[in-house]
N, C-alpha and C positions, 0 to 999 in steps of 0.2 A: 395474433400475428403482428402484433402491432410493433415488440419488442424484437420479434425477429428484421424487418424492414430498417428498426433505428441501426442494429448491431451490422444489417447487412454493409448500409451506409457507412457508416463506422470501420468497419474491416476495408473497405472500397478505401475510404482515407488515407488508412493506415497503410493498405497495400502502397498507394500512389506515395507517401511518404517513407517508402521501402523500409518499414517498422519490421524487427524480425517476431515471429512465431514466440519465443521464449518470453522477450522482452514486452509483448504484449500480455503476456499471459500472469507476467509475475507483477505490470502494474494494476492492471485488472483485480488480481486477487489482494494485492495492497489495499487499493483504493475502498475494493468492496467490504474490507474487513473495517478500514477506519469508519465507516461511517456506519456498519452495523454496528459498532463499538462507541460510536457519537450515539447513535441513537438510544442506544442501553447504559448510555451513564459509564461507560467503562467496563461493566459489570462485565467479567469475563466469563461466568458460568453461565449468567442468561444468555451472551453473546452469542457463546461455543454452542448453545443449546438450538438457537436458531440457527447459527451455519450447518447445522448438521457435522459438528465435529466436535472430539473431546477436549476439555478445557486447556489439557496440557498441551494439545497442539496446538493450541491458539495462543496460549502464552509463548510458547518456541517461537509463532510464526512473527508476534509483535517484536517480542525481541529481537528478533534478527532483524524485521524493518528498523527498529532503534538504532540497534547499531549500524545498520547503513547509511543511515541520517546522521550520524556523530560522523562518520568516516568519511561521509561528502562534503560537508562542512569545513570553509577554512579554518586554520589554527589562526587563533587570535593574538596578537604579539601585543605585550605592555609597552608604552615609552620608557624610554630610560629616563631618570632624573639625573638630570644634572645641573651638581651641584661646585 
């Protein structure tokens, strides 16, 4: 029960932070996926095999994190040389 009391606290947080339902759910499954994915070396098949899902959705799922992180990301502008 110990996990339930942390998540209870947790959710209390987040309510008083008026965090919506979605957006907690879709950091939550980010968060939980990098670091079972830290923890297995990258390994996506051992990964996929501990989330209890198959490997190609775990590849889908990283992916689409990726490219939400390229797409939050400012564009980086060169200097101009001048000459």
């Amino acid at each position: 029960m110990q996990m339930r009391a942390r998540l209870e606290a947790l959710i209390d947080e987040m309510l008083d932070g008026q965090i919506m339902l979605d957006e907690a759910v879709a950091e939550f499954e980010k968060l939980y996926i990098q670091k079972a994915l830290a923890r297995h070396k990258d390994h996506l098949s051992r990964t996929a095999h501990i989330l209890g899902i198959h490997r190609n959705t775990l590849s889908k799922r990283v992916n689409h994190y990726r490219k939400q992180e390229q797409a939050s990301r400012p564009v980086k502008r060169g200097r101009k040389n001048k000459s």
